[in-house]
N, C-alpha and C positions, 0 to 999 in steps of 0.2 A: 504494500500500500504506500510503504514510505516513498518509492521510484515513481508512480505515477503522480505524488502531489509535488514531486521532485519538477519532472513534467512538465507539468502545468503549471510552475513556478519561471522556470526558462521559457516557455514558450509565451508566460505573458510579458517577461522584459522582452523577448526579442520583439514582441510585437509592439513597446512603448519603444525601444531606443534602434531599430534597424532602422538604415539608412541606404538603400540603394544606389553605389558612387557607380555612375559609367562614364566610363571615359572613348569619346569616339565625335563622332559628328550627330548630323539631323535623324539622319538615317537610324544609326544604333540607338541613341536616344528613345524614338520612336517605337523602334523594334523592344525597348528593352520595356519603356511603358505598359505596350500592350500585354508584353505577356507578364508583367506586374500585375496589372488588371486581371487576366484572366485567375492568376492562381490566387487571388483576393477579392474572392465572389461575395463572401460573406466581410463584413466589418471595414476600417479605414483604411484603406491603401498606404503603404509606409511613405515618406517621402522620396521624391529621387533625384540624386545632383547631380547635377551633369558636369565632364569636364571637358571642356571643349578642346579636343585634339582632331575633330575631321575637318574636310576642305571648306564646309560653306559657314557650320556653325550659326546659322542665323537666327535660331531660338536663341542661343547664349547672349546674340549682337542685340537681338530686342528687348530682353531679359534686363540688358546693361551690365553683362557679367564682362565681357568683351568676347575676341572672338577666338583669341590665344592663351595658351596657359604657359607660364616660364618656367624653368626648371624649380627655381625658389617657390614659384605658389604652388608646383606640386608635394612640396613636403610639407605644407600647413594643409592639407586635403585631409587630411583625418581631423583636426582641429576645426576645421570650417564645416567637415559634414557634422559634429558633432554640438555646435556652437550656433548652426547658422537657421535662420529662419526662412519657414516653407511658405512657399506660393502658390496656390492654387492654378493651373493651366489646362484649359479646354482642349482635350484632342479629341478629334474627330476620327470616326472609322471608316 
């Protein structure tokens, strides 16, 4: 009994502090949402931060995140997915 409240103790932090970091362009981004979406049928969808490493990047460019990441603000990506506040954005299917 003790392993299943064990469980169900991890599975509700992961479901307060998961953070989905992908790093890629529009594309991946996109791809990666959806299937966030689909394996979060039930309850809030975790956050997902994007780090913009593809060619167009133009969610991150409208965002105001910009459209490149430097090598220096790749090592605060765990600080920032864990620090930073989410926004709400409309994808369409």
């Amino acid at each position: 009994m003790h392993q299943i409240r064990l469980g169900d103790e991890v599975a509700e932090t992961v479901n307060k502090e998961l953070v989905v970091v992908v790093a890629g362009g529009d594309g991946t981004l996109s791809w990666i949402m959806h299937l966030v979406r689909s394996l979060w049928k039930e309850g809030v969808m975790p956050p997902v931060m994007p780090v913009p490493l593809g060619t167009g990047n133009d969610l991150a460019r409208a965002m105001g995140w910009g459209g490149t990441v430097s090598t220096r603000e790749l090592l605060d990506i765990p600080l920032r997915a864990r620090e930073g506040s989410a926004a709400e954005v409309d994808a369409w299917e």
